[in-house]
Residue frames as qw, qx, qy, qz and C-alpha x, y, z in Angstrom:
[[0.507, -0.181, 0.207, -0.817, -9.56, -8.87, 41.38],
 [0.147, 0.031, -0.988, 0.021, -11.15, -11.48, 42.68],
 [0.543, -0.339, -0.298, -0.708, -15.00, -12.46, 42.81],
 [0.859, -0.432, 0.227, -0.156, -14.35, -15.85, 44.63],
 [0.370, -0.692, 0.584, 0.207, -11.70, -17.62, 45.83],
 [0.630, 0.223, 0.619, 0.413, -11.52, -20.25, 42.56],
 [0.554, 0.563, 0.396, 0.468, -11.95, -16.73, 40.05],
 [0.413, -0.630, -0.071, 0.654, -10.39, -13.87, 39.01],
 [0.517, 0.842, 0.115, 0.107, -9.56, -11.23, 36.89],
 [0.517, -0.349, 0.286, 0.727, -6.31, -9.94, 35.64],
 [0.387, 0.894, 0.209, -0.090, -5.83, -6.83, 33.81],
 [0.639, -0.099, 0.251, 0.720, -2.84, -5.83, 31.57],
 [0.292, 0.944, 0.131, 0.077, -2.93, -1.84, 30.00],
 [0.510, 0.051, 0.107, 0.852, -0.04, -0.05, 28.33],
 [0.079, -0.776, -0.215, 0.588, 0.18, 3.51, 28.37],
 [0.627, 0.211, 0.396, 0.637, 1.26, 4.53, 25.02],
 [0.117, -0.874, -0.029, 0.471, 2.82, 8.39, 24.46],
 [0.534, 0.270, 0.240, 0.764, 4.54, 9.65, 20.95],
 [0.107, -0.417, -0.076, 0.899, 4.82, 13.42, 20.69],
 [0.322, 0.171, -0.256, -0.895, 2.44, 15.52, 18.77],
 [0.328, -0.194, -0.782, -0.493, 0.14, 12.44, 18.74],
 [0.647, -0.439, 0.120, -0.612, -3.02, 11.77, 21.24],
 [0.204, -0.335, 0.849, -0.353, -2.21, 9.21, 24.23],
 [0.811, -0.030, -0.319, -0.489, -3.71, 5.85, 23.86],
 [0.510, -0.337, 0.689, -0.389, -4.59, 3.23, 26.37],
 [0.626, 0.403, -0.521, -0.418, -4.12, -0.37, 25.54],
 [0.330, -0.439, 0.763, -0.341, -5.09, -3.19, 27.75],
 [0.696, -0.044, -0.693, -0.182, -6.58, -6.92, 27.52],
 [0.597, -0.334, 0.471, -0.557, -8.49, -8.19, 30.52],
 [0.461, 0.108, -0.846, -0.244, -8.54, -11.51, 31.01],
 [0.639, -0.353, 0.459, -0.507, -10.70, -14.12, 33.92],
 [0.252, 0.263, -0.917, 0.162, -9.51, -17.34, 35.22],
 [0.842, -0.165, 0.179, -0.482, -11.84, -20.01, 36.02],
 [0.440, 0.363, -0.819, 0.053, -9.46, -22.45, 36.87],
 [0.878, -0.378, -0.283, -0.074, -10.02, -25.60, 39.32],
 [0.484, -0.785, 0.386, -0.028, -7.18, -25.65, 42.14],
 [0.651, -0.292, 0.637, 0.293, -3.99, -27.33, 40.15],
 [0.610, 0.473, 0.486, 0.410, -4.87, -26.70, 36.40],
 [0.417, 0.730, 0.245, 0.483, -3.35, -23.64, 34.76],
 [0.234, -0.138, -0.360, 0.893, -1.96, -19.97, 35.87],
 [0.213, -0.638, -0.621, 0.403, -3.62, -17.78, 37.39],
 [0.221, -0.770, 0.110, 0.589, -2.17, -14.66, 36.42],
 [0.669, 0.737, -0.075, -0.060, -0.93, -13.49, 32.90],
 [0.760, -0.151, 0.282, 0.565, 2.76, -15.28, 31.75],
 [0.395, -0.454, 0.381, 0.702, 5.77, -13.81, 29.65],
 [0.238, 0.140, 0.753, 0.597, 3.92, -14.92, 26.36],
 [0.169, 0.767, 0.602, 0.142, 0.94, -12.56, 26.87],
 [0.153, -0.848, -0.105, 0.496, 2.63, -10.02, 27.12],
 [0.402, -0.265, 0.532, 0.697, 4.67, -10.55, 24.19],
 [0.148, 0.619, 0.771, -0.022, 1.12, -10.98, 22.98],
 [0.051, -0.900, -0.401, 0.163, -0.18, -7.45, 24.05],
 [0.370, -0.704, 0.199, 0.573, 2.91, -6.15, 22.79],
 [0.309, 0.049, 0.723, 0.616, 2.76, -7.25, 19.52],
 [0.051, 0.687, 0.725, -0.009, -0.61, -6.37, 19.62],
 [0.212, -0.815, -0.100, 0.531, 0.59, -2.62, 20.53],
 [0.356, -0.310, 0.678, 0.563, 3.33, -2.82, 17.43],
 [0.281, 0.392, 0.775, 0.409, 0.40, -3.42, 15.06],
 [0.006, 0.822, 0.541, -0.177, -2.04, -0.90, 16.22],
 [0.139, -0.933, -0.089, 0.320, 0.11, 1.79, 16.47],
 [0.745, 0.634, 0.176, 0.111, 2.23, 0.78, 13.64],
 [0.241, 0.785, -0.336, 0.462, 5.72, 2.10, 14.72],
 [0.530, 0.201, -0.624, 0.538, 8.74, 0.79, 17.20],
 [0.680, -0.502, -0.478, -0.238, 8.24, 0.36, 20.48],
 [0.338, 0.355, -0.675, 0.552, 10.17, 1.27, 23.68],
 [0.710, -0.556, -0.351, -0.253, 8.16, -0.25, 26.79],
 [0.129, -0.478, 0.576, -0.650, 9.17, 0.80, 30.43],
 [0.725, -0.387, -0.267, -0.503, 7.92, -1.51, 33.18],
 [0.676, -0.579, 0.347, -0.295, 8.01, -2.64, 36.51],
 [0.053, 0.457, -0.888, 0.018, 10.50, -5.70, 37.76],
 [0.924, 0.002, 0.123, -0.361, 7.34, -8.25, 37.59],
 [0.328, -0.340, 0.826, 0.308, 9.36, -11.60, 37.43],
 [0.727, 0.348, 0.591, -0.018, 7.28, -12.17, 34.42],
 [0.200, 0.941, -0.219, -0.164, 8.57, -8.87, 32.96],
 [0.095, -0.674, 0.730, 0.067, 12.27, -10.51, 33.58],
 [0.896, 0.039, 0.434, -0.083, 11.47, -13.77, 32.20],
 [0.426, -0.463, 0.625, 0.462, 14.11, -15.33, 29.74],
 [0.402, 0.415, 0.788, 0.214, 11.72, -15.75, 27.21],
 [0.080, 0.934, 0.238, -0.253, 10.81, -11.91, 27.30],
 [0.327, -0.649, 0.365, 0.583, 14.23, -11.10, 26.97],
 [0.464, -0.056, 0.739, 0.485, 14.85, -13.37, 24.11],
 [0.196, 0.765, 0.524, 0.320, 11.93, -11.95, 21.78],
 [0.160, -0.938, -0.053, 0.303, 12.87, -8.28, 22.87],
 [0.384, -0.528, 0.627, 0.425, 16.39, -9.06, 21.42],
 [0.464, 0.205, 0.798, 0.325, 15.16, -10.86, 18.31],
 [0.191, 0.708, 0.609, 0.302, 13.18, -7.80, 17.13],
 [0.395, -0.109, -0.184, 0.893, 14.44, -4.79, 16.87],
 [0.232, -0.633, -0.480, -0.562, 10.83, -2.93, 17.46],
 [0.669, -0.645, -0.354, -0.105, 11.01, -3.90, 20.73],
 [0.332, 0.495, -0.506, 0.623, 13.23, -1.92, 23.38],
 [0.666, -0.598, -0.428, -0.127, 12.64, -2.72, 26.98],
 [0.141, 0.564, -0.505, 0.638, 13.81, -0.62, 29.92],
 [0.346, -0.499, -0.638, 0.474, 13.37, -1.75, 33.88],
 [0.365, -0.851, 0.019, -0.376, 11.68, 0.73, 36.20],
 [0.268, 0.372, -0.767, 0.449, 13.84, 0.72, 39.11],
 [0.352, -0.502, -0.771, 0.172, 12.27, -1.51, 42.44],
 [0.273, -0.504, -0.708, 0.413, 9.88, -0.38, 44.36],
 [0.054, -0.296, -0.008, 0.953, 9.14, 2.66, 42.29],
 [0.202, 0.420, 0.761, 0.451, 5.62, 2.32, 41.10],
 [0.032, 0.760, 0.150, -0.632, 5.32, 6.46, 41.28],
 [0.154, -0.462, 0.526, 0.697, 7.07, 6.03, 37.94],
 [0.255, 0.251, 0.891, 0.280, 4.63, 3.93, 36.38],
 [0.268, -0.034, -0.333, -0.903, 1.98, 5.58, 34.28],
 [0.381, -0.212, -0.863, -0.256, -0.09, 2.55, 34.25],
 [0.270, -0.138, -0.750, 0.588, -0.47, 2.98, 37.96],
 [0.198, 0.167, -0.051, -0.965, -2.86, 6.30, 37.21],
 [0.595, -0.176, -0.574, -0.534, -5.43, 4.04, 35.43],
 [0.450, -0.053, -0.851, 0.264, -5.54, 2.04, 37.96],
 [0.109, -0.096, -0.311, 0.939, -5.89, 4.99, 40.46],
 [0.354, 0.085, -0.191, -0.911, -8.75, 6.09, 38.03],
 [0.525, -0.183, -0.768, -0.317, -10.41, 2.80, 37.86],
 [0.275, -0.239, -0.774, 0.517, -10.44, 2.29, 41.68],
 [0.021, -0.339, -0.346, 0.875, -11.52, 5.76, 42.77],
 [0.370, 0.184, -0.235, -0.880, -14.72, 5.68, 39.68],
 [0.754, -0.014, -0.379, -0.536, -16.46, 3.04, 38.40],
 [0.593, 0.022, -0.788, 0.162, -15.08, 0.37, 40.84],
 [0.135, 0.048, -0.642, 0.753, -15.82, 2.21, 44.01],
 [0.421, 0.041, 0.429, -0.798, -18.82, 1.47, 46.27],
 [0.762, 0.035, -0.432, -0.481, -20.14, -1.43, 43.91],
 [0.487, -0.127, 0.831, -0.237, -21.02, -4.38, 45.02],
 [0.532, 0.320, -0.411, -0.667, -21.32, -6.25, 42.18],
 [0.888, 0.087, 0.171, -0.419, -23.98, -9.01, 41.59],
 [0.952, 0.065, 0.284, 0.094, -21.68, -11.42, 39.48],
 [0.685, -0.176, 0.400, 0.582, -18.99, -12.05, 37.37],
 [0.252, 0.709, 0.349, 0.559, -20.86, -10.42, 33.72],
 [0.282, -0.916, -0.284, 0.037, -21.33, -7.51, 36.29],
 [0.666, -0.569, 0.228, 0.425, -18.21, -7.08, 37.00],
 [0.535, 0.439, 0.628, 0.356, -17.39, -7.36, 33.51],
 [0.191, 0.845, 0.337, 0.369, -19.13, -4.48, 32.04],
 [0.109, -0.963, -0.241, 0.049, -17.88, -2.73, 34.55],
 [0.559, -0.361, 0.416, 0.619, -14.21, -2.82, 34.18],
 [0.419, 0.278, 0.559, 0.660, -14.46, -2.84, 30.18],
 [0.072, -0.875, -0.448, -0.167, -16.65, 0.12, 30.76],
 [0.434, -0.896, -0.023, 0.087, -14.36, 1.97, 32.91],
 [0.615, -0.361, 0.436, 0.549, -11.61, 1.38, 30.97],
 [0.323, 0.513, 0.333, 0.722, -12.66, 2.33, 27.27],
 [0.152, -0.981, -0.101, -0.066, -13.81, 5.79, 29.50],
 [0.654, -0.615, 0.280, 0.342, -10.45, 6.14, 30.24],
 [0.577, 0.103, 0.596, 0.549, -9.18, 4.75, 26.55],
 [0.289, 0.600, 0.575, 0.476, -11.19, 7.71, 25.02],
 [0.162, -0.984, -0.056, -0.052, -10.19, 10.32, 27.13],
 [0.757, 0.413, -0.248, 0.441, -6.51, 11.21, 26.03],
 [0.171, -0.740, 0.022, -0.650, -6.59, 13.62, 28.58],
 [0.807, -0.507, 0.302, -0.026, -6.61, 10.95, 31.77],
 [0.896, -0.093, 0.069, 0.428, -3.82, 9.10, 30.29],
 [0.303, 0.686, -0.165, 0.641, -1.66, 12.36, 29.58],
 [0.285, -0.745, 0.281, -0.534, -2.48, 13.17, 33.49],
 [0.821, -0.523, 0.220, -0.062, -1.26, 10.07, 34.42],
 [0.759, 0.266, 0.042, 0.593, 2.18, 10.52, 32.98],
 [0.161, -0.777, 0.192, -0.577, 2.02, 14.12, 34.90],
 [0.856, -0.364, -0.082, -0.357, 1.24, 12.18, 37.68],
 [0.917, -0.006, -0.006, 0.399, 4.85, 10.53, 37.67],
 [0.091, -0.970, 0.049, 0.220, 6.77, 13.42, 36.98],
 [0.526, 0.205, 0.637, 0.525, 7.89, 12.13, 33.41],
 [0.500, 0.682, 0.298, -0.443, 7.90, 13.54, 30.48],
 [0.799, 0.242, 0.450, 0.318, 8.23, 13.11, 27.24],
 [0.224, 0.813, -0.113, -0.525, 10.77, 15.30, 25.20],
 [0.824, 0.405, 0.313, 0.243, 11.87, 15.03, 21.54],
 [0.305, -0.762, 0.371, 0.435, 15.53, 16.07, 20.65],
 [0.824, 0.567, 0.022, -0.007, 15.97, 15.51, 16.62],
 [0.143, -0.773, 0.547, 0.287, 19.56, 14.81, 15.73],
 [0.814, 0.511, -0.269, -0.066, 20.59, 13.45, 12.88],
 [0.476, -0.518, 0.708, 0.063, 23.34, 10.53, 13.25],
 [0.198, -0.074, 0.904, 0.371, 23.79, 8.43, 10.23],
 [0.329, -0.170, -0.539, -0.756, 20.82, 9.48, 8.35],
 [0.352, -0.433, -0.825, 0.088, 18.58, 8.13, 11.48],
 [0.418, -0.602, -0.160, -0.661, 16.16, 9.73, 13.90],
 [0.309, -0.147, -0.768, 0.542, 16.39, 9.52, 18.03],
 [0.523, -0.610, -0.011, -0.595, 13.25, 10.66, 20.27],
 [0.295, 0.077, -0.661, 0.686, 14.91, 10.29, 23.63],
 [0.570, -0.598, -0.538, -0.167, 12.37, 9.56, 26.71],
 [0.338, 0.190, -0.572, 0.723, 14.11, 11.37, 29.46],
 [0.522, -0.695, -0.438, 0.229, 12.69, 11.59, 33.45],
 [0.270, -0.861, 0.114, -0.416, 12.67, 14.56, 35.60],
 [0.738, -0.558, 0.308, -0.224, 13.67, 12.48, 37.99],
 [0.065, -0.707, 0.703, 0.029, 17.47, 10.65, 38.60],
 [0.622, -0.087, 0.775, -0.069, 16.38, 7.20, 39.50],
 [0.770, 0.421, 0.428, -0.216, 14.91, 6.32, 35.72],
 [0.489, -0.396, 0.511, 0.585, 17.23, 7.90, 33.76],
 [0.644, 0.559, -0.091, -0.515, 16.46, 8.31, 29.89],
 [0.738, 0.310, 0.597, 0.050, 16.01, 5.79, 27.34],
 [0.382, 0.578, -0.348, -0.632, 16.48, 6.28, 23.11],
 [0.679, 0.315, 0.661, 0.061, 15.29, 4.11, 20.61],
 [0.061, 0.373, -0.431, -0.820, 16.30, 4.80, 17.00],
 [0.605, 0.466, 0.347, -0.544, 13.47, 5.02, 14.51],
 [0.417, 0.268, 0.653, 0.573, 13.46, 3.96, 11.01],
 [0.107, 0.034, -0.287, -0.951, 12.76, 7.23, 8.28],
 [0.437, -0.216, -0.482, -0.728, 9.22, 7.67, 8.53],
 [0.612, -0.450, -0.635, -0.138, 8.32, 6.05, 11.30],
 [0.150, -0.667, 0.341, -0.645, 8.03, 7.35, 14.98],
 [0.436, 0.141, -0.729, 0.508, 8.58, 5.65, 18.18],
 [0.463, -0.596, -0.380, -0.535, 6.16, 5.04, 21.49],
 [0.020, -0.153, 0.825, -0.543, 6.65, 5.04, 24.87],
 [0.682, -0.433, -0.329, -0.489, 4.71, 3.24, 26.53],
 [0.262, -0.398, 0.717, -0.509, 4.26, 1.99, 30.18],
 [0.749, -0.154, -0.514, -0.389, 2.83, -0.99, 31.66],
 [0.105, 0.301, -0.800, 0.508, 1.54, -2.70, 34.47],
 [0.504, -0.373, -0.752, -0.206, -0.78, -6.08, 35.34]]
């Protein structure tokens, strides 16, 4: 979003979905007040790795993140720290499919509530109102559950022992996404989650 043409906002939120638990939204805004030629604009490879770790702590339990083909998503640096840590499982969405995205639903919700019909006086303004319109969202498991309807995902759990491990297996309605598993360590369960800046 953009106030003027030298500032901006950028917003990153995960969806985050385990069975039997309540859905929790997890995002980090950020605003750029850069000069023309000094810095990005936009959130790199290393905040997300950021907002992922950041997910990994909170919620205290492996990680399998879906998201879009952002070329920051596919950066070589993403990869490498996904590989190095076996918390972290990343799947692509396929292109041009951001029906699949959960994330997309907040978004939806943000646009069509607190963002719509303001005109908003400044930057702090702005402000409040995002972080405002997002912890409504973050405290109503209920919107983020109906955006993961909303896709026509869902999330099922299929126990099966295999070497003394646990699988909770993400599987789509739908052909194009295919299904995902992430094995858990004993005791610990396993999030999907979506995202998308």
């Amino acid at each position: 979003m953009r106030g003027r043409s030298w500032r901006r906002w950028s917003i990153a939120a995960m969806c985050c979905y385990k069975q039997g638990e309540a859905s929790r939204l997890i995002y980090r805004p950020r605003r750029h007040r850069k000069h023309k030629g000094k810095g990005r604009d936009s959130f790199s490879w290393r905040d997300y790795r950021d907002l992922a770790v950041r997910a990994h702590l909170q919620l205290k339990a492996p990680i399998v993140l879906v998201w879009d083909n952002l070329n920051t998503h596919l950066a070589a640096g993403m990869r490498q720290y996904a590989d190095e840590h076996d918390w972290l499982t990343i799947v692509q969405l396929p292109s041009y499919a951001p029906d699949l995205n959960p994330a997309e639903g907040v978004w939806s919700l943000l646009r069509r509530g607190p963002l719509a019909n303001t005109a908003f006086t400044d930057d702090d303004h702005l402000e409040r109102t995002l972080r405002r319109g997002l912890r409504h969202i973050q405290l109503r498991p209920d919107l983020i559950d109906g955006c993961l309807a909303g896709t026509g995902l869902s999330l099922t759990h299929h126990p099966t022992t295999i070497r003394g491990n646990q699988y909770l297996s993400c599987r789509a309605d739908r052909d194009s996404i295919g299904s995902c598993r992430q094995e858990r360590r004993a005791g610990q369960g396993v999030r999907f989650m979506s995202h998308l800046c």
